[in-house]
PDB file of N, CA, C and O in Angstrom:
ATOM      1  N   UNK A   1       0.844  -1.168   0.000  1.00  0.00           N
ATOM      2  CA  UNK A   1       0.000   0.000   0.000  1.00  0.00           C
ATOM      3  C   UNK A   1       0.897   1.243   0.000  1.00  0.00           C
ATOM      4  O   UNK A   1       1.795   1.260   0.842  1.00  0.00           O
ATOM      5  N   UNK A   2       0.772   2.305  -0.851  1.00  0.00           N
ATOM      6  CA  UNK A   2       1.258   3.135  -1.117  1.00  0.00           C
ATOM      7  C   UNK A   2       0.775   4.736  -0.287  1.00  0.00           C
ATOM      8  O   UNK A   2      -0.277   5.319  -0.547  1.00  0.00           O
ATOM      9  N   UNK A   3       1.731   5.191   0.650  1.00  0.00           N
ATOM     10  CA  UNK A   3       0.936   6.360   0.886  1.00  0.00           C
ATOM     11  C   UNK A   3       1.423   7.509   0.588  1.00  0.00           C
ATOM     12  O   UNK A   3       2.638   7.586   0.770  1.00  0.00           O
ATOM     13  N   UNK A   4       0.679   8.858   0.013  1.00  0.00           N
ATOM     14  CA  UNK A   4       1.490   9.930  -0.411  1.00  0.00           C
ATOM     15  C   UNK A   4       1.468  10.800   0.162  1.00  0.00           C
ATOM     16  O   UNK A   4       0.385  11.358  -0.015  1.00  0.00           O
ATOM     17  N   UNK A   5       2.467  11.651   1.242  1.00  0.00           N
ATOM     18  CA  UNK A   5       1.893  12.832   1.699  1.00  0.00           C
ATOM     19  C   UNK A   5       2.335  13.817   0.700  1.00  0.00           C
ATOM     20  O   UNK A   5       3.165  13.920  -0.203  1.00  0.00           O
ATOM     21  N   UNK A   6       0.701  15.003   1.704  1.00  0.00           N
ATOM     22  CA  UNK A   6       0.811  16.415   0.571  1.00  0.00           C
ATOM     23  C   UNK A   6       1.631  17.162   0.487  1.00  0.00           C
ATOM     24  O   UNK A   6       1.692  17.981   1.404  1.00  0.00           O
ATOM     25  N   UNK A   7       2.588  17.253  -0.558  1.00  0.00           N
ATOM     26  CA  UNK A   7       3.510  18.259  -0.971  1.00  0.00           C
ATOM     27  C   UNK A   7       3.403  19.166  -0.038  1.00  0.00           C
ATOM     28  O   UNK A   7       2.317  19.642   0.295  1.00  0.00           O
ATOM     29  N   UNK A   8       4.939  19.617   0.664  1.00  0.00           N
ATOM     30  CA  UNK A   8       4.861  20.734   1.519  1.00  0.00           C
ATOM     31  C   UNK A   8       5.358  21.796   1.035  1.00  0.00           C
ATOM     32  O   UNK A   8       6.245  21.506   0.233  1.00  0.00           O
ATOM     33  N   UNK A   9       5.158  23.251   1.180  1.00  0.00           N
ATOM     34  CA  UNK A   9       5.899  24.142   0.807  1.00  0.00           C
ATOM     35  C   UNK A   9       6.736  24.687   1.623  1.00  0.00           C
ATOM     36  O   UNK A   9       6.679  24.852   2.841  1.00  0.00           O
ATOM     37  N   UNK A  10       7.728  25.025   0.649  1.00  0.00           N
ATOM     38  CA  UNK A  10       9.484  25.454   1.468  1.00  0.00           C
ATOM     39  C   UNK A  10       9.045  26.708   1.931  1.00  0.00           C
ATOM     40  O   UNK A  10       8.185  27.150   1.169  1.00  0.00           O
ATOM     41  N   UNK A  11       9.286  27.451   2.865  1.00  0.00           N
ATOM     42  CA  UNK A  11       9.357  28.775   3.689  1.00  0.00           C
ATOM     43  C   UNK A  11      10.387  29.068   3.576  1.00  0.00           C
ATOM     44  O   UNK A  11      10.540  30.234   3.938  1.00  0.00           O
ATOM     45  N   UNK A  12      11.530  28.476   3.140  1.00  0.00           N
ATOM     46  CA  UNK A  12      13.000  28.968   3.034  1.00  0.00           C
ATOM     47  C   UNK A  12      13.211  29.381   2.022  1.00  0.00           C
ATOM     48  O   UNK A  12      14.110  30.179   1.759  1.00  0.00           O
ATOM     49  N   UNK A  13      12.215  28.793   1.062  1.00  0.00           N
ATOM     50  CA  UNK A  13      12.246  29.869  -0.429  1.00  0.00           C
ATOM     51  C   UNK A  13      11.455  30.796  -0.343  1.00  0.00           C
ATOM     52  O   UNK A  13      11.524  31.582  -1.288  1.00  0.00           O
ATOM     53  N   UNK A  14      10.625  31.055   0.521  1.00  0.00           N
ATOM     54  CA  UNK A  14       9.156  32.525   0.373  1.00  0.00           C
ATOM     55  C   UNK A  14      10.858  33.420   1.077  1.00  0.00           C
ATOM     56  O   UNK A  14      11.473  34.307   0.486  1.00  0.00           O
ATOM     57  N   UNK A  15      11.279  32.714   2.641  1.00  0.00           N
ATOM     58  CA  UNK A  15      12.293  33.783   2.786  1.00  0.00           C
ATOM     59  C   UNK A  15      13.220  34.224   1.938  1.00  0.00           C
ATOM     60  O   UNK A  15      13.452  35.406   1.683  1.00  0.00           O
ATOM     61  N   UNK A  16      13.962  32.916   1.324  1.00  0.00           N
ATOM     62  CA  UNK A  16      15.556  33.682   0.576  1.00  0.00           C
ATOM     63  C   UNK A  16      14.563  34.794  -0.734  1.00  0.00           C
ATOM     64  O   UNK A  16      14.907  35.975  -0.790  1.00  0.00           O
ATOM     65  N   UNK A  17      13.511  34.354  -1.595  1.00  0.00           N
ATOM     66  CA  UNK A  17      12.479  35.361  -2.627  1.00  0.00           C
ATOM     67  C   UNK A  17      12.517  36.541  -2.026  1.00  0.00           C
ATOM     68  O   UNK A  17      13.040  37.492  -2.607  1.00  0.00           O
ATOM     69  N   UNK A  18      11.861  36.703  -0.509  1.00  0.00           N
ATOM     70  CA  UNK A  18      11.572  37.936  -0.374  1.00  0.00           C
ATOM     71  C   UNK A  18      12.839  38.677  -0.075  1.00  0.00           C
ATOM     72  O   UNK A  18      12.868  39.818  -0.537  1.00  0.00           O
ATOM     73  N   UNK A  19      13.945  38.265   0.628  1.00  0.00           N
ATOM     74  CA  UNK A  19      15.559  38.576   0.788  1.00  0.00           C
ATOM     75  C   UNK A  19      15.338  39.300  -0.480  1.00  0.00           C
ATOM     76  O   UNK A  19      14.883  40.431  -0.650  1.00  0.00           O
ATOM     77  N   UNK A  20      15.809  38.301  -1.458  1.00  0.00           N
ATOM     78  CA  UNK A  20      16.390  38.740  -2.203  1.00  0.00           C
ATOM     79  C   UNK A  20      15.867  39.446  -3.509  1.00  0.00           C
ATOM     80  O   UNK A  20      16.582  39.980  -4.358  1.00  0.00           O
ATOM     81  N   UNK A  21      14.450  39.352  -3.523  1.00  0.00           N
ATOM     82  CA  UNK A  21      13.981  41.005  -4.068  1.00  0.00           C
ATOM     83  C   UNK A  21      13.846  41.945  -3.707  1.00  0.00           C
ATOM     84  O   UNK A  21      13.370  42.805  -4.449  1.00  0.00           O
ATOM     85  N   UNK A  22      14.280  42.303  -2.095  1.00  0.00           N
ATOM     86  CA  UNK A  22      14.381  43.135  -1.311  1.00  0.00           C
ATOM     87  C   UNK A  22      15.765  43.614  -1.610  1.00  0.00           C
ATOM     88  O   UNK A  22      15.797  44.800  -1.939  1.00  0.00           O
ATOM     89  N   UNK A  23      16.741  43.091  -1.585  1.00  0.00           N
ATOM     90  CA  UNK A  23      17.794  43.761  -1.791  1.00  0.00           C
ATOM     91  C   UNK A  23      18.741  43.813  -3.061  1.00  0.00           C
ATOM     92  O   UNK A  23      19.883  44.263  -3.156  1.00  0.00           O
ATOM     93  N   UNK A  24      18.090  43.340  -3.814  1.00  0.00           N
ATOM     94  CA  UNK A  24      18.457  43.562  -5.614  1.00  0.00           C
ATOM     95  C   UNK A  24      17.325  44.953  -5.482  1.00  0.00           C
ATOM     96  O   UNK A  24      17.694  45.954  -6.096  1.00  0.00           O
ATOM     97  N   UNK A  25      16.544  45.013  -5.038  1.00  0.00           N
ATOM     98  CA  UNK A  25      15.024  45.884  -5.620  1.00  0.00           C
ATOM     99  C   UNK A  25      16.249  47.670  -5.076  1.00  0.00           C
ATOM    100  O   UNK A  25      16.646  48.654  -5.701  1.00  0.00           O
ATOM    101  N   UNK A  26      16.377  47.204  -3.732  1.00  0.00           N
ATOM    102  CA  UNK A  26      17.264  48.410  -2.726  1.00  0.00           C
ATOM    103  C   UNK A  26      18.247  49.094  -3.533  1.00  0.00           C
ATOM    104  O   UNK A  26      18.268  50.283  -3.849  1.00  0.00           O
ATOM    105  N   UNK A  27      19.503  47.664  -3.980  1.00  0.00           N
ATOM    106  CA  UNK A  27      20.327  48.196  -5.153  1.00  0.00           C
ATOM    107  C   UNK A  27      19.640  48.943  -6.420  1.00  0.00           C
ATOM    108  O   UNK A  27      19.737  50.168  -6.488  1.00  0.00           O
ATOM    109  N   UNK A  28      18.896  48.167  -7.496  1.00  0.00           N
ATOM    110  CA  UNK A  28      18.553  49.216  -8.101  1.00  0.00           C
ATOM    111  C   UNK A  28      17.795  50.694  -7.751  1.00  0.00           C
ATOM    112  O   UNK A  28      18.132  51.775  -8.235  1.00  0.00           O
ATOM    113  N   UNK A  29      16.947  50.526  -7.016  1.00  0.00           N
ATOM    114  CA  UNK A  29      16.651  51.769  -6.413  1.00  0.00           C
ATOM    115  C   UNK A  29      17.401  52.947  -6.272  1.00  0.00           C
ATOM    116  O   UNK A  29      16.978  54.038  -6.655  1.00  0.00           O
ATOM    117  N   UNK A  30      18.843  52.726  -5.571  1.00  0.00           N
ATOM    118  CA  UNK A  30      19.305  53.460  -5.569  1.00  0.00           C
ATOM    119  C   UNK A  30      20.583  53.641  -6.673  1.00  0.00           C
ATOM    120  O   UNK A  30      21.483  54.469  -6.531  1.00  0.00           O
ATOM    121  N   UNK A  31      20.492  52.897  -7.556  1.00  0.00           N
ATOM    122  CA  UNK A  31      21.317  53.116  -8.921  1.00  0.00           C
ATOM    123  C   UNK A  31      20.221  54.087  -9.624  1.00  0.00           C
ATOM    124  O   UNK A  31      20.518  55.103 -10.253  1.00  0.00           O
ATOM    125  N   UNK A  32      19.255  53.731  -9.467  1.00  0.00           N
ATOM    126  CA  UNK A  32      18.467  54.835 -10.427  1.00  0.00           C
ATOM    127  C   UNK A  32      18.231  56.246  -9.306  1.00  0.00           C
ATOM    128  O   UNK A  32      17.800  57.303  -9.766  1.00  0.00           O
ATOM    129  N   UNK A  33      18.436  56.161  -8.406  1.00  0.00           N
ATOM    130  CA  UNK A  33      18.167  57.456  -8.079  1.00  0.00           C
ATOM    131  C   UNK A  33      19.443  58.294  -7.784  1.00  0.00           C
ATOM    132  O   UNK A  33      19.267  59.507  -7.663  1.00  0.00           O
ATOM    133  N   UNK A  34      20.804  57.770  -7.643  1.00  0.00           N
ATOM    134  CA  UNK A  34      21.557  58.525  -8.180  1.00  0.00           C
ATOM    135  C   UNK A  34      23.359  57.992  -7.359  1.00  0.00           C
ATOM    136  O   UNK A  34      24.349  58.695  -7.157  1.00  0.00           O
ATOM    137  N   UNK A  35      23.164  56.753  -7.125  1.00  0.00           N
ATOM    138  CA  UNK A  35      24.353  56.393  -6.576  1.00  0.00           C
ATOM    139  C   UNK A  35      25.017  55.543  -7.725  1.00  0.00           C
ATOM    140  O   UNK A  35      24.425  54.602  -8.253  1.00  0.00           O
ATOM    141  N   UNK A  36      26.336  55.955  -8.087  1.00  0.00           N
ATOM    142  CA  UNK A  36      27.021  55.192  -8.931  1.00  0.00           C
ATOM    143  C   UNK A  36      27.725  54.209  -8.733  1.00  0.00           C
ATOM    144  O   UNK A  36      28.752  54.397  -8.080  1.00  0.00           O
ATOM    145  N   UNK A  37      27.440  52.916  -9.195  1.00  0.00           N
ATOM    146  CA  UNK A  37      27.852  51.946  -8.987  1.00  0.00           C
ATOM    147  C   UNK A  37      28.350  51.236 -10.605  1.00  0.00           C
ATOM    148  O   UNK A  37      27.951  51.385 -11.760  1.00  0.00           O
ATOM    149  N   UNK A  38      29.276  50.528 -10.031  1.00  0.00           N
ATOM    150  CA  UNK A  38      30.314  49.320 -11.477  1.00  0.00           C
ATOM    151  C   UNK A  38      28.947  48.979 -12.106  1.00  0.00           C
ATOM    152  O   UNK A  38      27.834  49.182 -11.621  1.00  0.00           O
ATOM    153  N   UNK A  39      29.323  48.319 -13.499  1.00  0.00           N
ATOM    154  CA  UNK A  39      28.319  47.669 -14.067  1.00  0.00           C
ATOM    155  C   UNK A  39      27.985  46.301 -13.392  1.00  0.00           C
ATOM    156  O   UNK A  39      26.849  45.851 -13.246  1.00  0.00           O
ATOM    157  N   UNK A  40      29.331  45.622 -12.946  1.00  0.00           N
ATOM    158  CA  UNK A  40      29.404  44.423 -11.970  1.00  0.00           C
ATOM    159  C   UNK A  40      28.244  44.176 -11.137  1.00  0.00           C
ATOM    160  O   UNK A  40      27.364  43.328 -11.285  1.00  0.00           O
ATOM    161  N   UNK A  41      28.440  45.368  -9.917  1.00  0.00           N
ATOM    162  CA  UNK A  41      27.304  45.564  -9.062  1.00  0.00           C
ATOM    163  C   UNK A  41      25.889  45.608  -9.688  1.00  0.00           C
ATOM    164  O   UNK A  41      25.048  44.912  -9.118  1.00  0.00           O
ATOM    165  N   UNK A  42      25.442  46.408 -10.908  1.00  0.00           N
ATOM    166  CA  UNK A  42      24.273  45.928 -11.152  1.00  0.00           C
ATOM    167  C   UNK A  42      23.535  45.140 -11.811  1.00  0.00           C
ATOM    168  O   UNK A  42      22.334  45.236 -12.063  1.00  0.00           O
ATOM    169  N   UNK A  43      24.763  43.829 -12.275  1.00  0.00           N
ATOM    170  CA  UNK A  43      24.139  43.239 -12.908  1.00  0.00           C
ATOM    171  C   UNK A  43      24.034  42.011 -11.573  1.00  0.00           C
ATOM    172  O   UNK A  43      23.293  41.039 -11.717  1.00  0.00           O
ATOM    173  N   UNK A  44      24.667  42.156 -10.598  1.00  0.00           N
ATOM    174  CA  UNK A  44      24.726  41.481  -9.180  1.00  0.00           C
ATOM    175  C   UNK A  44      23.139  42.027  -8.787  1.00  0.00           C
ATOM    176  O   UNK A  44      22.441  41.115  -8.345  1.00  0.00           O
ATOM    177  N   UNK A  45      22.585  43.113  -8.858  1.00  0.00           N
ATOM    178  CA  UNK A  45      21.668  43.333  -8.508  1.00  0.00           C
ATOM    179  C   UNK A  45      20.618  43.215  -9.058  1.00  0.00           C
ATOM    180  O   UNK A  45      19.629  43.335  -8.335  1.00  0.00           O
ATOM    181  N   UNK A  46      20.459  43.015 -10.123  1.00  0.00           N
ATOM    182  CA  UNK A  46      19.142  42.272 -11.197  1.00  0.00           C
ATOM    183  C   UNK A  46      19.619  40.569 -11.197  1.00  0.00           C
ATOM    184  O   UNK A  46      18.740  39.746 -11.454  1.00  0.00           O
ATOM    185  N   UNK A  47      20.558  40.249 -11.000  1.00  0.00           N
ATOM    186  CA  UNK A  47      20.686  38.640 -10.504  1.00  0.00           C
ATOM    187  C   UNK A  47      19.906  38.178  -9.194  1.00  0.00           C
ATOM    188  O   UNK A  47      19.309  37.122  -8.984  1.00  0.00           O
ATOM    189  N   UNK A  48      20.093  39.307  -8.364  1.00  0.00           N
ATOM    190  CA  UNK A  48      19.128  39.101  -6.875  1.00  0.00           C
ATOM    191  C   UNK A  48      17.909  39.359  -7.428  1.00  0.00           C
ATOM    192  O   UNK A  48      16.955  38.829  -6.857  1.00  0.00           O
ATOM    193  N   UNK A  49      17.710  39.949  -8.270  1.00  0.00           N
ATOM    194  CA  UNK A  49      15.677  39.909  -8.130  1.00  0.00           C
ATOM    195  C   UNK A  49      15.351  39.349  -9.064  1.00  0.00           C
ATOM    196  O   UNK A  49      14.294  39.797  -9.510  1.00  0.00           O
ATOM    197  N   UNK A  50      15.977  38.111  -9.911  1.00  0.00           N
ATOM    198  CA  UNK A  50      15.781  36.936 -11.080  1.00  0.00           C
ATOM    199  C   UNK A  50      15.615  36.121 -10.121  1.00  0.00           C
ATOM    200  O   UNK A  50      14.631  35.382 -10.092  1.00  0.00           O
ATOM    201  N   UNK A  51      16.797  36.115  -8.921  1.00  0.00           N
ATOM    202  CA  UNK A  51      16.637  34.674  -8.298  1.00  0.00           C
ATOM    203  C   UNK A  51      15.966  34.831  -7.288  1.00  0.00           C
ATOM    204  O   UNK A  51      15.924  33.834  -6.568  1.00  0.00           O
ATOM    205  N   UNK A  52      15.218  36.016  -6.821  1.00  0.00           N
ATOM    206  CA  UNK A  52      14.075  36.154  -5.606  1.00  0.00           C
ATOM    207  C   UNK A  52      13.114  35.753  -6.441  1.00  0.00           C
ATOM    208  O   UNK A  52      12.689  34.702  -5.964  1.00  0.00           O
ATOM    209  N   UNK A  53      12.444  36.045  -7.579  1.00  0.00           N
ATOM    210  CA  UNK A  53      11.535  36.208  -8.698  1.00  0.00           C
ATOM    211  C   UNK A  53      11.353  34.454  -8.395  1.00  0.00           C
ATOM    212  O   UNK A  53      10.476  33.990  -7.666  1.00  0.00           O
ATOM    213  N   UNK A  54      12.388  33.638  -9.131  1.00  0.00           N
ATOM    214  CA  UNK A  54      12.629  32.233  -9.397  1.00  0.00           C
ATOM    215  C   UNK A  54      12.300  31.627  -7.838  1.00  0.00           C
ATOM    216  O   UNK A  54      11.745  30.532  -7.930  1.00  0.00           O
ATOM    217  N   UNK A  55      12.472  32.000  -6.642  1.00  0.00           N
ATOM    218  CA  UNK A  55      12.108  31.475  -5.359  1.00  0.00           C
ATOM    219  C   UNK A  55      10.654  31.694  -5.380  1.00  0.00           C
ATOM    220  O   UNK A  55       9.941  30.772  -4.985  1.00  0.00           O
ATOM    221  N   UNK A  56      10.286  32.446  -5.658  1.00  0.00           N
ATOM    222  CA  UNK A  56       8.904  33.016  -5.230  1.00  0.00           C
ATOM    223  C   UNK A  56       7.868  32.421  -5.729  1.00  0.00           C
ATOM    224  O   UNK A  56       6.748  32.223  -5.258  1.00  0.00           O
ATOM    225  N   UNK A  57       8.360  32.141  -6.765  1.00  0.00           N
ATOM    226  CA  UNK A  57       7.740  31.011  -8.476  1.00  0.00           C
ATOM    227  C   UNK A  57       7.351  29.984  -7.610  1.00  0.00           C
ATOM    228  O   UNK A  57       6.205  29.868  -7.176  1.00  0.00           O
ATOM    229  N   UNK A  58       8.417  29.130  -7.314  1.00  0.00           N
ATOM    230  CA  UNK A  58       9.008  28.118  -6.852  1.00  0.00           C
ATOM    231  C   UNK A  58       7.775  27.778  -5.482  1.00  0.00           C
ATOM    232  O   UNK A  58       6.905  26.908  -5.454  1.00  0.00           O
ATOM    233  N   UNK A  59       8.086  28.723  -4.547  1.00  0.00           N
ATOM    234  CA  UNK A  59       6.423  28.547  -3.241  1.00  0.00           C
ATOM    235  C   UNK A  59       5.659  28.802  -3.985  1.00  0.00           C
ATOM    236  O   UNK A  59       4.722  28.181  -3.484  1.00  0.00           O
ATOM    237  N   UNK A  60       5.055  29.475  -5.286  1.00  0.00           N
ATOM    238  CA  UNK A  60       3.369  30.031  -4.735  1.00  0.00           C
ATOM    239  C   UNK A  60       2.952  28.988  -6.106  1.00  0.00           C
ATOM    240  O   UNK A  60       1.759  28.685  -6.100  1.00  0.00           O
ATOM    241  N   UNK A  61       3.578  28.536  -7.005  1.00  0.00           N
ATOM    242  CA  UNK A  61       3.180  27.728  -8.186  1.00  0.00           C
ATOM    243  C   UNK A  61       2.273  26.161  -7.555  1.00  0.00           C
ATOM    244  O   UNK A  61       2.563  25.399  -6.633  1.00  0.00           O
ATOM    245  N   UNK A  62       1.462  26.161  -8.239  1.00  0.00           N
ATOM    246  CA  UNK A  62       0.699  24.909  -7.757  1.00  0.00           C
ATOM    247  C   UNK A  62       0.843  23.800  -7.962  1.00  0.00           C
ATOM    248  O   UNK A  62       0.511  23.482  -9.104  1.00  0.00           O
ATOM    249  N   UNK A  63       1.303  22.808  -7.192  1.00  0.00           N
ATOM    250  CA  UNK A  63       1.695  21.231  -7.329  1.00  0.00           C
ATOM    251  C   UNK A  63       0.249  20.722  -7.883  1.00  0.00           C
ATOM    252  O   UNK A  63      -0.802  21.142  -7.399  1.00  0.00           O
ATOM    253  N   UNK A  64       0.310  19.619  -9.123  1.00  0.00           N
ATOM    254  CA  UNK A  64      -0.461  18.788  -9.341  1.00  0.00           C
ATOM    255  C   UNK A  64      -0.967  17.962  -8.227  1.00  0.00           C
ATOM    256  O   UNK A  64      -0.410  18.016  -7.131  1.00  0.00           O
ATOM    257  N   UNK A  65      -1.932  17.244  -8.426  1.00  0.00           N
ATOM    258  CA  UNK A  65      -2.051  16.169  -6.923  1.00  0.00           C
ATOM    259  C   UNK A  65      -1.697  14.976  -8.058  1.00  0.00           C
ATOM    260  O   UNK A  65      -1.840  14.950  -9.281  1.00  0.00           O
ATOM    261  N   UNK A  66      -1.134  13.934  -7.025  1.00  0.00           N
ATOM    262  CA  UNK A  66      -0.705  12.861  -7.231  1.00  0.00           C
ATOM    263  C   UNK A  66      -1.868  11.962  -7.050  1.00  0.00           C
ATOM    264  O   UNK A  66      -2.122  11.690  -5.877  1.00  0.00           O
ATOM    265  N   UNK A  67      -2.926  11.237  -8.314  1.00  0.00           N
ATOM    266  CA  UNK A  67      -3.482  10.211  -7.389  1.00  0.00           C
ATOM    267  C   UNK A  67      -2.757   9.235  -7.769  1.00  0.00           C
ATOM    268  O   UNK A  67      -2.885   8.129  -7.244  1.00  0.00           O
TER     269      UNK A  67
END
């Protein structure tokens, strides 16, 4: 007999998502409002809010059910 429990969702991805569109979002923020930073740094900072974006996906997307 086979039993399946229900898919749980990670909270460690809603946290590191919200981290880290919080502070890619901070960096650009303040690249556009007037602090100069390397190109390095902002492409470090649109990498943080791809991979908060990709966490966030990741919790709120809906698991199929398994019968």
């Amino acid at each position: 007999m086979r039993m399946s429990a229900a898919p749980q969702k990670s909270y460690f991805n809603l946290i590191l998502g919200i981290a880290f569109l919080g502070y890619g979002g901070y960096r650009l923020f303040t690249f556009i409002t007037g602090a100069e930073y390397t190109t390095f740094r902002i492409i470090i900072a649109l990498g943080f809010i791809i991979l908060g974006a990709f966490d966030l996906y990741k919790f709120f997307k809906n698991h199929p059910e398994e019968q």
